[in-house]
N, C-alpha and C positions, 0 to 999 in steps of 0.2 A: 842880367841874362834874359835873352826872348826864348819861349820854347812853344814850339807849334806842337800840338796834341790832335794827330790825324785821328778820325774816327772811322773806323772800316771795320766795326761790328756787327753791322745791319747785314738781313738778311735778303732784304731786295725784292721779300716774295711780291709785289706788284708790276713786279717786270715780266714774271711766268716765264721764264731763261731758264731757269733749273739749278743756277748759279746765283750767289751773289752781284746786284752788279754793278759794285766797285772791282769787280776782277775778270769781268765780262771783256775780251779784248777787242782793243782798235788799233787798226793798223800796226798790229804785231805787238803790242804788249799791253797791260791790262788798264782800266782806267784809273786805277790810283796811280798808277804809274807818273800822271801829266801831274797832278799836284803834289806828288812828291818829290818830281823832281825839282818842281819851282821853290818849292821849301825850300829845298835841302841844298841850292844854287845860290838863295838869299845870301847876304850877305851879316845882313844883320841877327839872322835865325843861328844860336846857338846851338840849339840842341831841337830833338823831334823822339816826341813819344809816340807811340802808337796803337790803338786799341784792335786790337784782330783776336779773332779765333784760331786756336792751336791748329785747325787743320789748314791754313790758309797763311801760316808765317813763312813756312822755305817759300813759297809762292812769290810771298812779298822781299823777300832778302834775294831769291835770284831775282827780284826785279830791280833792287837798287844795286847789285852786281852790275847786272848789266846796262844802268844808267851810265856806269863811269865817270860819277861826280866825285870831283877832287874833294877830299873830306868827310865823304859823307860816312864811313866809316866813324870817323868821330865825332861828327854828328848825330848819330842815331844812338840813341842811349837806349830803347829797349820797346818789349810789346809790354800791353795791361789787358786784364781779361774783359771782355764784353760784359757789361751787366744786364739784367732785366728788362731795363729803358733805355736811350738815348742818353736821360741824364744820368741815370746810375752807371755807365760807363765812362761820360767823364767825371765823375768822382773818382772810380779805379783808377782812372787816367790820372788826376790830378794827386790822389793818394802817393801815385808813383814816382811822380815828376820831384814832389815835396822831398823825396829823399837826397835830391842831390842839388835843388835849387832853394833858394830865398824867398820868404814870405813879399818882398818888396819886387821879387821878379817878374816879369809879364808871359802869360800865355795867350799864347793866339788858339781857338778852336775850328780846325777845320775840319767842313766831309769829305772823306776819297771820292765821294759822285760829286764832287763839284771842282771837275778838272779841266775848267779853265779861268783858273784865280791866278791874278797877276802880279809880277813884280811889286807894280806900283801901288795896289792894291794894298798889298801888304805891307807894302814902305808905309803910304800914305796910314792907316792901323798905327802902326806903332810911331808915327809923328805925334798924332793925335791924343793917345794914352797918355801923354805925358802932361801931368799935373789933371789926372781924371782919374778915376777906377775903370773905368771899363770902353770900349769904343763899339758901336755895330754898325757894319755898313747897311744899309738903307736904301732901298729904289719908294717914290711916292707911286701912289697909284692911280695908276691910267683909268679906271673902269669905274663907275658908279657904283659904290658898294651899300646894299642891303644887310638888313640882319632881321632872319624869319625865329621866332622862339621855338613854332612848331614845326619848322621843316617843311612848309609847304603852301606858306603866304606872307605876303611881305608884312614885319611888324615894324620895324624901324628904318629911314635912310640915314646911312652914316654920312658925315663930313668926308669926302676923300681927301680933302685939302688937309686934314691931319691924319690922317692914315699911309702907314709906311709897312713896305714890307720886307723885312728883316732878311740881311746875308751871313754868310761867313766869307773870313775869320772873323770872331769876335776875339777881341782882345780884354786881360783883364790881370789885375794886381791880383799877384797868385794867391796870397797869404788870402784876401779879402772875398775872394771867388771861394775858395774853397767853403770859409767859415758859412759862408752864404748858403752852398751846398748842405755841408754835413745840418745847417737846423732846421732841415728840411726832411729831413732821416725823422721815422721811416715810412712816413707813409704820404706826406704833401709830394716829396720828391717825382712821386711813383706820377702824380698828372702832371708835369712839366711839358709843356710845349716844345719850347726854344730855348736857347743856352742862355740868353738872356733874362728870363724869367727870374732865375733868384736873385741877378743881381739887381734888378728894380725892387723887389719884394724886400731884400735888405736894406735898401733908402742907397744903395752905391749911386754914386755920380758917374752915369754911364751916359757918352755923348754919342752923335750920329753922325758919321761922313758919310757922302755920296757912294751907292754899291755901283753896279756896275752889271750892264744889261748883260752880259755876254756871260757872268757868271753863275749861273744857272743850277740848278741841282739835276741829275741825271735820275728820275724817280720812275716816269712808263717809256714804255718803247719807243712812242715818238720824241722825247726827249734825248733818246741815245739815238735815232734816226739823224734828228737834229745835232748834235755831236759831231757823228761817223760825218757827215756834210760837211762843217765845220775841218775840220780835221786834215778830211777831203782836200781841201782847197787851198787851208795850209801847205798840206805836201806839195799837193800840184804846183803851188807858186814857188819853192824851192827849190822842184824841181827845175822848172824852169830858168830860176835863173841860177842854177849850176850846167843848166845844157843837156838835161838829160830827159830824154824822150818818153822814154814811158813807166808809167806809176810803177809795174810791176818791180822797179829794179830797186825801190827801197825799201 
């Protein structure tokens, strides 16, 4: 069984929206909307949990109403409550899932602000995982990277030639993800960076595929600017080649 574990607990306050914003909408419905319906359209995604706060669930259920994706009904197995951190909600998440999946099962972790994650993307994850514990996708990096101790002159140049900068979904053998989690309780947990973190920290054999530039996280305003653009142009090209003249009409 694959089960995607959307994270939409965050509060977003560095967008200054007023709003979360995984529910900030584009082009008429929110933005977890784009990555939940790529889940939930998967093929091979079994099941989808989801981490949201109690005021923000019928939000999310009339939004996959109104996807009108065949199955998702049976797909969606439920919400888990936000925890403290990033990582202590997917533990909730992961706690939840365990109820009705297999320790040998794979979960994919994704963010609702990273909605434009692809089919392939995801296909390519769960090729990968197999005979691994864990998979992250992966972009290298472009820029010269430093590392100041004091914050305010250069004390080291890193290699960029091994330096990668981590996406979602990560994927990961549930049973072995979790265990990795919970010895981390209660208090290493709480500095967790990236979802990947305990699974190195536990010696897991987690590999890396190629991420993918377009998948981005939606974190300041220019980042959801960049999006609404994106998006943009999407439409426009469908529109166009359905014949139809102007944005307003969808």
């Amino acid at each position: 069984m694959n089960i995607a574990l959307i994270l939409s607990g965050g509060t977003g306050t560095r967008m200054g929206m007023g709003i979360p914003k995984q529910y900030i909408g584009v082009k008429g419905k929110p933005i977890i909307a784009y990555c939940l319906e790529t889940l939930l359209l998967h093929e091979s995604i079994d099941a989808v949990q989801i981490v949201a706060d109690q005021m923000w669930r019928e939000t999310i259920l009339q939004c996959m109403a109104s996807l009108r994706v065949q199955g998702a009904e049976e797909k969606f197995r439920g919400f888990s409550e936000p925890g403290k951190t990033r990582q202590l909600s997917i533990l909730n998440g992961l706690e939840d899932i365990r109820k009705y999946a297999g320790d040998s099962d794979y979960v994919l972790v994704h963010d609702a602000a990273r909605p434009l994650v692809t089919e392939r993307l995801i296909t390519d994850c769960l090729a990968a995982i197999q005979g691994h514990e864990g998979v992250l996708p992966a972009l290298p990096m472009k820029d010269t990277v430093y590392q100041s101790e004091e914050g305010n002159k250069i004390s080291f140049l890193l290699d960029r030639d091994r330096i990668f900068a981590g996406q979602a979904p990560e994927a990961f053998v549930l049973g072995r993800y979790y265990d990795a989690n919970r010895v981390m309780l209660p208090e290493r947990i709480l500095a967790v960076k990236g979802s990947t973190e305990p699974a190195v920290l536990a010696g897991m054999d987690v590999v890396m595929i190629a991420g993918d530039e377009a998948n981005f996280k939606i974190t300041t305003q220019q980042d959801l600017r960049k999006f609404e653009e994106i998006i943009s142009v999407q439409a426009g090209g469908w529109l166009k080649e359905n014949g139809i003249e102007h944005e307003a009409q969808i």
